[in-house]
PDB file of N, CA, C, O and CB in Angstrom:
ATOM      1  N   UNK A   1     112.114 112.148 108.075  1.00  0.00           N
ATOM      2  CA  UNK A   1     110.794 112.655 108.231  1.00  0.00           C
ATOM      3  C   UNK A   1     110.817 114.010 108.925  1.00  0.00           C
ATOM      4  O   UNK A   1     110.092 114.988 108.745  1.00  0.00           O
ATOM      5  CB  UNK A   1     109.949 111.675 108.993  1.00  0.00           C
ATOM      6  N   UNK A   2     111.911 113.806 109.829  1.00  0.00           N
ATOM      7  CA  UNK A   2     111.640 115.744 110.273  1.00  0.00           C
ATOM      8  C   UNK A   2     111.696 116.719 109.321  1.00  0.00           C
ATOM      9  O   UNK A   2     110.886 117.644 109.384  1.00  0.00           O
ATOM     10  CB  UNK A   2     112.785 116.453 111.257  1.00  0.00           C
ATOM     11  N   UNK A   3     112.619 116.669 108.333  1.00  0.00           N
ATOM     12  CA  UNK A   3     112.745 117.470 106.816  1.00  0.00           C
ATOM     13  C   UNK A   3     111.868 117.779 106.590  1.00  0.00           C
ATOM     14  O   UNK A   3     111.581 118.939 106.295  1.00  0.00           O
ATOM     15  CB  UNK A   3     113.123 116.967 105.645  1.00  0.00           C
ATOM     16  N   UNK A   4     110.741 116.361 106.678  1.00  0.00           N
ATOM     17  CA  UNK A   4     109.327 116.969 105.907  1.00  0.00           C
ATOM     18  C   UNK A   4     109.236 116.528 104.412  1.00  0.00           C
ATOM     19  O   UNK A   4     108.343 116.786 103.605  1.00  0.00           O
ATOM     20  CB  UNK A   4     109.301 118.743 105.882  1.00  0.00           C
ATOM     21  N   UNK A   5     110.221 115.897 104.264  1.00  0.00           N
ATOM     22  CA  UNK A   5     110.215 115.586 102.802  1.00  0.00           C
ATOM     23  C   UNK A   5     109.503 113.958 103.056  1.00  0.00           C
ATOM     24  O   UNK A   5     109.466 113.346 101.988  1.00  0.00           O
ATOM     25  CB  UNK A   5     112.031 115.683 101.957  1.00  0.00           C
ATOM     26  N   UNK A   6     109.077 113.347 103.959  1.00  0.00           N
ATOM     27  CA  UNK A   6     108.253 112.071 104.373  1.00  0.00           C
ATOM     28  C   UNK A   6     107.309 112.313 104.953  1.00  0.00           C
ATOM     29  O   UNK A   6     107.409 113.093 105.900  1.00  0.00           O
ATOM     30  CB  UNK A   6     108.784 111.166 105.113  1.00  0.00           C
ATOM     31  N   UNK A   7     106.070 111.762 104.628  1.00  0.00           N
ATOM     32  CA  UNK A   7     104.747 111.991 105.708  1.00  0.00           C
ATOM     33  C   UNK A   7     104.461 110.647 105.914  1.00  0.00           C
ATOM     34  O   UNK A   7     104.144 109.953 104.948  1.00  0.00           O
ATOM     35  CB  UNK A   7     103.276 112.868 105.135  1.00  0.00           C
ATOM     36  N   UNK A   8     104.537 110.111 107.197  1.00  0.00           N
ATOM     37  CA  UNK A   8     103.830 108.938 107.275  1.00  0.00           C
ATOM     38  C   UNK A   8     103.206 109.024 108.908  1.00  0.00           C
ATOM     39  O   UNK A   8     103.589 109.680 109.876  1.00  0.00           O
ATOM     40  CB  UNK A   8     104.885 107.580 106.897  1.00  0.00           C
ATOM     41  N   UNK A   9     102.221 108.175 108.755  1.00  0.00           N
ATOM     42  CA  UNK A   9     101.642 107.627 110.063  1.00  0.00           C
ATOM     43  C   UNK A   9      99.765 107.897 109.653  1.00  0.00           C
ATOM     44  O   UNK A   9      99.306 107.903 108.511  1.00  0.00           O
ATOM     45  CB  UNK A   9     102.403 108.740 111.718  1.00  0.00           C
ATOM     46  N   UNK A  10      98.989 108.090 110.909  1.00  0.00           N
ATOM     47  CA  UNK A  10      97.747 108.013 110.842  1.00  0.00           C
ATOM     48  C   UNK A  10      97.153 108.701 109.735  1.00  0.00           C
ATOM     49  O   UNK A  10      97.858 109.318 108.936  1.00  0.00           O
ATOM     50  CB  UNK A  10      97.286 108.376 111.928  1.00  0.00           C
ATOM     51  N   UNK A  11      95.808 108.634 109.622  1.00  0.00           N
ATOM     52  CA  UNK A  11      95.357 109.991 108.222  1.00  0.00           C
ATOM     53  C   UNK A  11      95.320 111.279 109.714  1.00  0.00           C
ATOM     54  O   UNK A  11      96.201 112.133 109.609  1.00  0.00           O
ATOM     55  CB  UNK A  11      92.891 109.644 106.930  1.00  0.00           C
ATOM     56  N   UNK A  12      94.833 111.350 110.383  1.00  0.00           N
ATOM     57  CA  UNK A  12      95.128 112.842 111.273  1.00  0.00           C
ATOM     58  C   UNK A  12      96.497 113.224 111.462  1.00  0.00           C
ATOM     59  O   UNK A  12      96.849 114.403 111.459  1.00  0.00           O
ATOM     60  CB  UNK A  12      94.588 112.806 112.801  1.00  0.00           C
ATOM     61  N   UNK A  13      97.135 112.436 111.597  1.00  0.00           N
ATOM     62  CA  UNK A  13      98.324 112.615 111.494  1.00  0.00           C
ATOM     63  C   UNK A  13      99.141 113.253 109.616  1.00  0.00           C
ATOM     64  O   UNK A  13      99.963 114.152 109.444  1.00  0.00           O
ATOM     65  CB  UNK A  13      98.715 111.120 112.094  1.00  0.00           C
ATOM     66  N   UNK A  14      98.808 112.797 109.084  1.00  0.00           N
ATOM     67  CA  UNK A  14      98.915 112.917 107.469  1.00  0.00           C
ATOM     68  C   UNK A  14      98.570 114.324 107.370  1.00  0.00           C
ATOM     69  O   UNK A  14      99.414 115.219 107.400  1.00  0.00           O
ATOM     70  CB  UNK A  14      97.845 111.894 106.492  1.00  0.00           C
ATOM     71  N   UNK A  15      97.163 114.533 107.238  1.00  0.00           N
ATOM     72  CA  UNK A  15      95.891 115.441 107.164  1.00  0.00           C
ATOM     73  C   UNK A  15      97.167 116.424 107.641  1.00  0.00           C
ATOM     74  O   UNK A  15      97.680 117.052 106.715  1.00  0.00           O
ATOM     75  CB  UNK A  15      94.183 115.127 108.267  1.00  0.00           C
ATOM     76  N   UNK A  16      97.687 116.612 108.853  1.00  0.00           N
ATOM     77  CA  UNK A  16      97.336 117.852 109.755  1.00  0.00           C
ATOM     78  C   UNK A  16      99.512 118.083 109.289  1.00  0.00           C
ATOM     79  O   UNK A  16     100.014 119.182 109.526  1.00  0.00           O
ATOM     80  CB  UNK A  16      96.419 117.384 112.140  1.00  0.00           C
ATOM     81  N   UNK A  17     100.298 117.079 108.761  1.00  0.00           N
ATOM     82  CA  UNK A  17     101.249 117.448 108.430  1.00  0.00           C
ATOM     83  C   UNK A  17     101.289 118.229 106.965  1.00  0.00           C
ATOM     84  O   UNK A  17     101.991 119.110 106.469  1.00  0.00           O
ATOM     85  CB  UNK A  17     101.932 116.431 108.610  1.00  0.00           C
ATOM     86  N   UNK A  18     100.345 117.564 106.613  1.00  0.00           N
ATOM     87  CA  UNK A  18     100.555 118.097 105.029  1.00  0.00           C
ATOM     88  C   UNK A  18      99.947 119.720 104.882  1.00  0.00           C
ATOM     89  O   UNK A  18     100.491 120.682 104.340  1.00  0.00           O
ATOM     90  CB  UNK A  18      99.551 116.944 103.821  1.00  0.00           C
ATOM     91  N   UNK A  19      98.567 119.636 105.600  1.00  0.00           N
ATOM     92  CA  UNK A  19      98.025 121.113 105.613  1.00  0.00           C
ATOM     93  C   UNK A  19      99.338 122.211 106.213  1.00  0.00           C
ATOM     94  O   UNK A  19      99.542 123.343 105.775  1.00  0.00           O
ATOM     95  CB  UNK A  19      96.499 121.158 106.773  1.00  0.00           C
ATOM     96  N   UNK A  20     100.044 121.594 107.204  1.00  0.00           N
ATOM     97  CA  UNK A  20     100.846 122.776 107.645  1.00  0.00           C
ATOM     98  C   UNK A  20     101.787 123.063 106.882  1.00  0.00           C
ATOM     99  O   UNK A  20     102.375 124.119 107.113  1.00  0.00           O
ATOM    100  CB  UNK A  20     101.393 122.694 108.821  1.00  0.00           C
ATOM    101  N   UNK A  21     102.105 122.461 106.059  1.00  0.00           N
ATOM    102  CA  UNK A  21     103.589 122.538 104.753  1.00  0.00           C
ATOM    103  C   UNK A  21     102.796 123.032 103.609  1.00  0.00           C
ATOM    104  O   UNK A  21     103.341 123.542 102.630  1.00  0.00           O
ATOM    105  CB  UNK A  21     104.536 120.723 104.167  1.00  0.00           C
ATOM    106  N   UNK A  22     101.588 122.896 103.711  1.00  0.00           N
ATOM    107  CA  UNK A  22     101.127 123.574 102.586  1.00  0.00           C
ATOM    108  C   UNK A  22     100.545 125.110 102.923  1.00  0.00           C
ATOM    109  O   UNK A  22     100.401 125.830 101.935  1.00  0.00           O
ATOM    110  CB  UNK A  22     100.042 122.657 101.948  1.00  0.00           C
ATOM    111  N   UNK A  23     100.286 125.530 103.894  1.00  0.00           N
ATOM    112  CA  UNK A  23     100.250 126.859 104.519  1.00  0.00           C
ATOM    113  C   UNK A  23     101.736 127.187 104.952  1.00  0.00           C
ATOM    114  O   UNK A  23     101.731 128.415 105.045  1.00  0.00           O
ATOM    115  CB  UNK A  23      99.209 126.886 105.799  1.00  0.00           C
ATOM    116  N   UNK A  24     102.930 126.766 105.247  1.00  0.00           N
ATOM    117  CA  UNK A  24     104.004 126.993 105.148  1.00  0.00           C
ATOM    118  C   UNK A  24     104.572 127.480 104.015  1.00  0.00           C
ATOM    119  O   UNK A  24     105.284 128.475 103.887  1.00  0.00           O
ATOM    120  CB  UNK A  24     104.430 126.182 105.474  1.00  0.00           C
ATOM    121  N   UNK A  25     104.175 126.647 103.150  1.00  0.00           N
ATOM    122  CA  UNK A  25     105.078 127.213 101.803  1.00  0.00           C
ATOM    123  C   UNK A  25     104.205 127.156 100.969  1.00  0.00           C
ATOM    124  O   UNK A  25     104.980 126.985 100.028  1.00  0.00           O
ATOM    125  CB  UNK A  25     106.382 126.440 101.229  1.00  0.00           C
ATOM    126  N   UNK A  26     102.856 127.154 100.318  1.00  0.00           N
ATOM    127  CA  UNK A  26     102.010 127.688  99.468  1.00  0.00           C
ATOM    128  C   UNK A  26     101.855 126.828  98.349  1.00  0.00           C
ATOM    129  O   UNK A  26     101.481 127.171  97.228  1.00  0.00           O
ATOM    130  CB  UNK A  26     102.387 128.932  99.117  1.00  0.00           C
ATOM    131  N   UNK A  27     102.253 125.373  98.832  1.00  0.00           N
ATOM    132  CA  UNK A  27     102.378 124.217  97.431  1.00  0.00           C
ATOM    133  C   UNK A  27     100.960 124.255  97.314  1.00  0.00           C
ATOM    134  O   UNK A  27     100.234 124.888  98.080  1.00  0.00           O
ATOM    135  CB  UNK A  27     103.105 122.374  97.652  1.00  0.00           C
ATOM    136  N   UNK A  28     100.425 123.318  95.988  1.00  0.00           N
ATOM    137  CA  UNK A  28      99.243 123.447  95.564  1.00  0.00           C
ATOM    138  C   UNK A  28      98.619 122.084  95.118  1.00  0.00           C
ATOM    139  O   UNK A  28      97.470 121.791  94.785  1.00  0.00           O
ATOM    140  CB  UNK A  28      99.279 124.411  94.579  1.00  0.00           C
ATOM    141  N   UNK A  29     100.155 121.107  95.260  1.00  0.00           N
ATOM    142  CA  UNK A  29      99.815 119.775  94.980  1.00  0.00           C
ATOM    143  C   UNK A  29     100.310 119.079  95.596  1.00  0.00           C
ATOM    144  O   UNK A  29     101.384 119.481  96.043  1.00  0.00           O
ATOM    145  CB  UNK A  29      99.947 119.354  93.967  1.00  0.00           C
ATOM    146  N   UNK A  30      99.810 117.451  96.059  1.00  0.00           N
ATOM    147  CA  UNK A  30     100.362 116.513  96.576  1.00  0.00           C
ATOM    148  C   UNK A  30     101.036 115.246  95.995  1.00  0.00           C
ATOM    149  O   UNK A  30     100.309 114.478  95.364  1.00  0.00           O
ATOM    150  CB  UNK A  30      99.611 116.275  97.222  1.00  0.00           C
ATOM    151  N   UNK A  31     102.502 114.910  96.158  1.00  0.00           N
ATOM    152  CA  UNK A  31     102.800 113.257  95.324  1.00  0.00           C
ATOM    153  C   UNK A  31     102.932 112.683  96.347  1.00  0.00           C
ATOM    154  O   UNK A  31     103.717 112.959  97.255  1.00  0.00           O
ATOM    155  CB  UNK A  31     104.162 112.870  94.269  1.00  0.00           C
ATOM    156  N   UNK A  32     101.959 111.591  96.275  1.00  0.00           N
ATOM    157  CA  UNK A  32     102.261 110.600  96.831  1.00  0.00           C
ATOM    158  C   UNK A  32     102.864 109.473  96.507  1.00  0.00           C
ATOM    159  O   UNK A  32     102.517 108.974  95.437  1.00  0.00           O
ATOM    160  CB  UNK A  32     101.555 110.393  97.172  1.00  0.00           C
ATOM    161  N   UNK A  33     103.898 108.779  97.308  1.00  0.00           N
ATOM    162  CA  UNK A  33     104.434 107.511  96.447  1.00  0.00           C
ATOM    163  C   UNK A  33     104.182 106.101  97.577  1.00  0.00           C
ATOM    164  O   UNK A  33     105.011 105.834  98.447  1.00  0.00           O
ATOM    165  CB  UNK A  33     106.417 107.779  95.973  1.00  0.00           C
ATOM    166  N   UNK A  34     102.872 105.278  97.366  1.00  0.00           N
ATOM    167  CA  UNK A  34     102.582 104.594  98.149  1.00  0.00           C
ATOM    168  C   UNK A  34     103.343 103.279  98.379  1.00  0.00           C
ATOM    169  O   UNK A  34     103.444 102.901  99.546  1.00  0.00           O
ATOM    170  CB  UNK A  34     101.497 104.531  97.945  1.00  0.00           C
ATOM    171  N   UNK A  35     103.860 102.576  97.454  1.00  0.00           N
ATOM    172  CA  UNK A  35     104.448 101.693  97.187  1.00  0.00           C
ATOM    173  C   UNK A  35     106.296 101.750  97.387  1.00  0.00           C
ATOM    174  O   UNK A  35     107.273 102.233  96.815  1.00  0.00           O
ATOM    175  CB  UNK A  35     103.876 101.518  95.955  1.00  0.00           C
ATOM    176  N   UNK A  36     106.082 101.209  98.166  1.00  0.00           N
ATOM    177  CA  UNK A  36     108.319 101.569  98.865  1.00  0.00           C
ATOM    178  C   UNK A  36     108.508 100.638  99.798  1.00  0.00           C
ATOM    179  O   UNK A  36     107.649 100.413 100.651  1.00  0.00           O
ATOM    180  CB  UNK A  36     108.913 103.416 100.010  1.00  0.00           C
ATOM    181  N   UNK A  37     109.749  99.940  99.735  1.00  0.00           N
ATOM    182  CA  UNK A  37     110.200  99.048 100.436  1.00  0.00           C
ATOM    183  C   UNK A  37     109.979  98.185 100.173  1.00  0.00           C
ATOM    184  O   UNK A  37     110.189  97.740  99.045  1.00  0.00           O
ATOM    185  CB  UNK A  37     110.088  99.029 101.318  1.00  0.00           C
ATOM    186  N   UNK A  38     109.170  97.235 101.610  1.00  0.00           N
ATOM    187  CA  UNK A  38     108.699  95.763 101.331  1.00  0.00           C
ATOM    188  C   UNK A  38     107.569  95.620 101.195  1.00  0.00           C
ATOM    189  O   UNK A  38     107.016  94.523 101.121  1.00  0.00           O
ATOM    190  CB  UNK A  38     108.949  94.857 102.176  1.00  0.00           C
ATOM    191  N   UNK A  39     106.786  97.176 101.113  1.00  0.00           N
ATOM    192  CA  UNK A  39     105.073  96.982 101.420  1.00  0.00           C
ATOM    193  C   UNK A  39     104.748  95.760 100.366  1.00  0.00           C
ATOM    194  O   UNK A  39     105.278  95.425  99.306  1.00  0.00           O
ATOM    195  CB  UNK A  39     103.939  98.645 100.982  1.00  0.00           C
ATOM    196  N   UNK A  40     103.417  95.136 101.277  1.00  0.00           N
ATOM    197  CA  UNK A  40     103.116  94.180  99.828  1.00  0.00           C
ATOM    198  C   UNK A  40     101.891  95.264  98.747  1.00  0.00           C
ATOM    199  O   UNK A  40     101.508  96.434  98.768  1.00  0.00           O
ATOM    200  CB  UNK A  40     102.089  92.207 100.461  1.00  0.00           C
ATOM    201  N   UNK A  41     101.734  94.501  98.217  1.00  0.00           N
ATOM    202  CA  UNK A  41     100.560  94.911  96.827  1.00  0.00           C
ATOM    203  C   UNK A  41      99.372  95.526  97.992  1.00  0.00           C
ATOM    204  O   UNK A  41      99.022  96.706  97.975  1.00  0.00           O
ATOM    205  CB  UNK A  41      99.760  93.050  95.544  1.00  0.00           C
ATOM    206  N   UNK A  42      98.872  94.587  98.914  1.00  0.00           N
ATOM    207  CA  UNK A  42      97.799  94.794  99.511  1.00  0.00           C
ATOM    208  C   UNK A  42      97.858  96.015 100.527  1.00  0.00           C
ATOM    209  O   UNK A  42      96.940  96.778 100.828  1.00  0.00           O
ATOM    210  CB  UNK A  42      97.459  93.595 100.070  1.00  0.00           C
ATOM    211  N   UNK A  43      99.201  96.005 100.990  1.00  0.00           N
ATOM    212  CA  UNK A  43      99.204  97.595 101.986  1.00  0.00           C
ATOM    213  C   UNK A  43      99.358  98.603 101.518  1.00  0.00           C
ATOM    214  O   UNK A  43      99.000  99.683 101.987  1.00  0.00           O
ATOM    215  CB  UNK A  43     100.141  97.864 102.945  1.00  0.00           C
ATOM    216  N   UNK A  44     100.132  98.330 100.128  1.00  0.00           N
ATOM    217  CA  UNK A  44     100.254  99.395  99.144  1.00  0.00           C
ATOM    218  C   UNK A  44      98.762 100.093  98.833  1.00  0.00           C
ATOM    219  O   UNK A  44      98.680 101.322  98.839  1.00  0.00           O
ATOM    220  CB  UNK A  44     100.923  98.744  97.778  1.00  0.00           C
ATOM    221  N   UNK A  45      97.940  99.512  98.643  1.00  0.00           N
ATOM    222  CA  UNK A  45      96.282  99.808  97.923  1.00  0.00           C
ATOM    223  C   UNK A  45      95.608 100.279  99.366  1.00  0.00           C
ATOM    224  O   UNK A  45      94.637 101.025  99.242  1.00  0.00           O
ATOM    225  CB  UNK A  45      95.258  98.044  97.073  1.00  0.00           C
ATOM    226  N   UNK A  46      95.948  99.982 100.533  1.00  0.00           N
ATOM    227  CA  UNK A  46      95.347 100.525 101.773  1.00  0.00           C
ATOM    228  C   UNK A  46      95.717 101.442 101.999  1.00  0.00           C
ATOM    229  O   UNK A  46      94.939 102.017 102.760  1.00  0.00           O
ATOM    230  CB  UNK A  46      95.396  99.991 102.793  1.00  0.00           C
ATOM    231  N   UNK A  47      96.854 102.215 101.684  1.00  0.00           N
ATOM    232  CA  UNK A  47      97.574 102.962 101.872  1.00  0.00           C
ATOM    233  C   UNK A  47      97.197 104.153 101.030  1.00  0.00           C
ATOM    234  O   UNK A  47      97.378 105.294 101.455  1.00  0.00           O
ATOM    235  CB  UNK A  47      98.683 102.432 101.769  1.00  0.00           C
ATOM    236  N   UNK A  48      96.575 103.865  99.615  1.00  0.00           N
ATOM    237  CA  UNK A  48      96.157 104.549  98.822  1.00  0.00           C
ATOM    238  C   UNK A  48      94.616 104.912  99.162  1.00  0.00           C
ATOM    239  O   UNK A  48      94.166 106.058  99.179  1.00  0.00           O
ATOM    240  CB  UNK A  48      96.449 103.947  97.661  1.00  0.00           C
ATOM    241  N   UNK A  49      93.808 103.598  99.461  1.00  0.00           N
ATOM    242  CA  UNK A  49      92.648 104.204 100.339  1.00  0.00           C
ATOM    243  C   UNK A  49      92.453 105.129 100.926  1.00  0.00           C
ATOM    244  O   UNK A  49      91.582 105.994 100.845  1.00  0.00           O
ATOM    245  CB  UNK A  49      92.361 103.752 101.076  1.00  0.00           C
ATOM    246  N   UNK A  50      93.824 104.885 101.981  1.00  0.00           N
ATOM    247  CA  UNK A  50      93.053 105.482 103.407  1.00  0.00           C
ATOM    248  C   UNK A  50      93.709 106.707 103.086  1.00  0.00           C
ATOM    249  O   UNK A  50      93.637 107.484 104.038  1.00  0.00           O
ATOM    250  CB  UNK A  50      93.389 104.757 105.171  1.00  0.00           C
ATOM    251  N   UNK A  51      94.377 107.215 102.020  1.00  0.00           N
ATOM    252  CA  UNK A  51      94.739 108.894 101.376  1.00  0.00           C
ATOM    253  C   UNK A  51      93.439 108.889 100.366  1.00  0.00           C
ATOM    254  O   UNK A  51      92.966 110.009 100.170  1.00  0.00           O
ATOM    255  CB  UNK A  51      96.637 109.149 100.286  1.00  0.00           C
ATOM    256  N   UNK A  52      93.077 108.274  99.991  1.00  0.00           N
ATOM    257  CA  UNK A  52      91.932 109.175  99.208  1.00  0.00           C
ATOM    258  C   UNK A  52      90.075 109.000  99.978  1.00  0.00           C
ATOM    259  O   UNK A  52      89.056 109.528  99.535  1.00  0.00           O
ATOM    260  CB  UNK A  52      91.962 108.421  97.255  1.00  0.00           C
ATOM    261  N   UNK A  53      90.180 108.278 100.950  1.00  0.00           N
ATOM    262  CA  UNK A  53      88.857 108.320 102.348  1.00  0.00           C
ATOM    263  C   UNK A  53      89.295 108.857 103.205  1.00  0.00           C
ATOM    264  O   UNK A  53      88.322 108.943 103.954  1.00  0.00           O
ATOM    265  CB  UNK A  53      88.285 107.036 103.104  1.00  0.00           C
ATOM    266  N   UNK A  54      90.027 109.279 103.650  1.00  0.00           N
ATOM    267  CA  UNK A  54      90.159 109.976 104.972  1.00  0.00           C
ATOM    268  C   UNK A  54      91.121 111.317 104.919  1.00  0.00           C
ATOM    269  O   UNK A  54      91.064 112.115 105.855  1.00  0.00           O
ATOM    270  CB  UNK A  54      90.770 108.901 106.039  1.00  0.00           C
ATOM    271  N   UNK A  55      91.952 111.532 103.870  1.00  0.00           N
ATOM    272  CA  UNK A  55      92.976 112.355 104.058  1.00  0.00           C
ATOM    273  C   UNK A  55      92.033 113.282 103.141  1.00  0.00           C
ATOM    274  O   UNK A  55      91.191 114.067 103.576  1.00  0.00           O
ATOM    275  CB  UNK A  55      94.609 111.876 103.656  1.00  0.00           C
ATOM    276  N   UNK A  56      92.416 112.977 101.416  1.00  0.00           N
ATOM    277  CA  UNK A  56      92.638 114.401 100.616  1.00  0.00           C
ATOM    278  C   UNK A  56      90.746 114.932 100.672  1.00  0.00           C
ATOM    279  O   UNK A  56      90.575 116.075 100.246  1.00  0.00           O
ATOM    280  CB  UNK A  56      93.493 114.047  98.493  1.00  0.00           C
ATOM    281  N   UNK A  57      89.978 114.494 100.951  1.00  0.00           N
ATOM    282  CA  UNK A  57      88.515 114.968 101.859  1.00  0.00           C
ATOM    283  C   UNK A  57      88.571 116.042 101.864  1.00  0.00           C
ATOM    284  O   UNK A  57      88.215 116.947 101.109  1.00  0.00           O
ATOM    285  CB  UNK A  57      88.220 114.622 103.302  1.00  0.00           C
ATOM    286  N   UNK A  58      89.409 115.902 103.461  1.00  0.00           N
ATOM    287  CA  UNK A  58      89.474 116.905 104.387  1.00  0.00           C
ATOM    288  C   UNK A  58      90.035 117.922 104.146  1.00  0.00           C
ATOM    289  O   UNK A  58      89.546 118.989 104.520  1.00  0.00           O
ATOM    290  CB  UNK A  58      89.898 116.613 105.333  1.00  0.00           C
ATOM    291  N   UNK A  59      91.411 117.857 103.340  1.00  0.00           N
ATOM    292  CA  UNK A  59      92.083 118.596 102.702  1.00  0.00           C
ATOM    293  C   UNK A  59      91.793 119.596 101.455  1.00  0.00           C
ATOM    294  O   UNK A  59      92.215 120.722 101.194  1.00  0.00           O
ATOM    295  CB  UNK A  59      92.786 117.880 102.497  1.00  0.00           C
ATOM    296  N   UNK A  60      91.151 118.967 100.983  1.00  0.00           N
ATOM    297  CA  UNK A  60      90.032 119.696 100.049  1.00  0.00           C
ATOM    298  C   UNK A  60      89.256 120.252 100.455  1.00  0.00           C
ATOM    299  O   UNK A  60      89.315 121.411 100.046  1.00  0.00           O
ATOM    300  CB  UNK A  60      89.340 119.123  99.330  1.00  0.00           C
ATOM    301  N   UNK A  61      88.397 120.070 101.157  1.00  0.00           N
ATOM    302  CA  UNK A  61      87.528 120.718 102.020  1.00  0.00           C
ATOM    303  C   UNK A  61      88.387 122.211 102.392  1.00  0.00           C
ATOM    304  O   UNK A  61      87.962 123.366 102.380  1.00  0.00           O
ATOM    305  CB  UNK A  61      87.179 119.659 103.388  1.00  0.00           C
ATOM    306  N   UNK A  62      89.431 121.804 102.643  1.00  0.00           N
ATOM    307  CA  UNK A  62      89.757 123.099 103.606  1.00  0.00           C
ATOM    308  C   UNK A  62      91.244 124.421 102.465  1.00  0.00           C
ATOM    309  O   UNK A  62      92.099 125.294 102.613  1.00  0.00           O
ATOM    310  CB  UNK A  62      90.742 122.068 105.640  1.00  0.00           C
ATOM    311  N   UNK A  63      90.479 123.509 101.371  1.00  0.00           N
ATOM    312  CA  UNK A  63      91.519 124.457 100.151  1.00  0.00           C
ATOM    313  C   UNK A  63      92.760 123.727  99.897  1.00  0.00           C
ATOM    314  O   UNK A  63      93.151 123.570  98.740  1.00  0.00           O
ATOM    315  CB  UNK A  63      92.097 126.118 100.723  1.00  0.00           C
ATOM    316  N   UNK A  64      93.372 123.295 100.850  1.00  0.00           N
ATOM    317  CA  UNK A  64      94.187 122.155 100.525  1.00  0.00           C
ATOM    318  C   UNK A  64      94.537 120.780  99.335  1.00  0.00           C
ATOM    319  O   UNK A  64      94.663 119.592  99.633  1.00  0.00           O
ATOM    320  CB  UNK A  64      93.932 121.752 101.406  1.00  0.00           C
ATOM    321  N   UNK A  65      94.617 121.292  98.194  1.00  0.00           N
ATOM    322  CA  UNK A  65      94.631 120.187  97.306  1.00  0.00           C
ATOM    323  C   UNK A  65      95.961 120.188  96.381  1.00  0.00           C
ATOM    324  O   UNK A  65      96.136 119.296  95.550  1.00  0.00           O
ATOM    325  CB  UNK A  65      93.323 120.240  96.446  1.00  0.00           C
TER     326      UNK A  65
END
């Protein structure tokens, strides 16, 4: 995760890593891959939630997409 090639933890936390890698280096899109490991089905889909209610919003909002 220090690489940066992993984002995980809160959506402010998310939000505020991804905006800076994307003003870092000028990407224009996000992949997300929610489903890894042992998540089940159900954290997997929360996980996808709480990136499309709380994260890509804000991120949009602020040109970030």
């Amino acid at each position: 995760m220090k690489s940066g090639q992993a984002i995980a933890g809160s959506p402010q936390t998310v939000r505020e890593a991804v905006a800076r890698q994307a003003a870092e280096s000028g990407v224009n899109y996000v992949l997300a891959r929610l489903a890894f490991g042992d998540l089940s089905l159900e954290e997997s889909l929360h996980s996808a939630e709480l990136l499309a209610q709380a994260v890509m919003p804000e991120l949009a909002a602020a040109k970030v997409t």
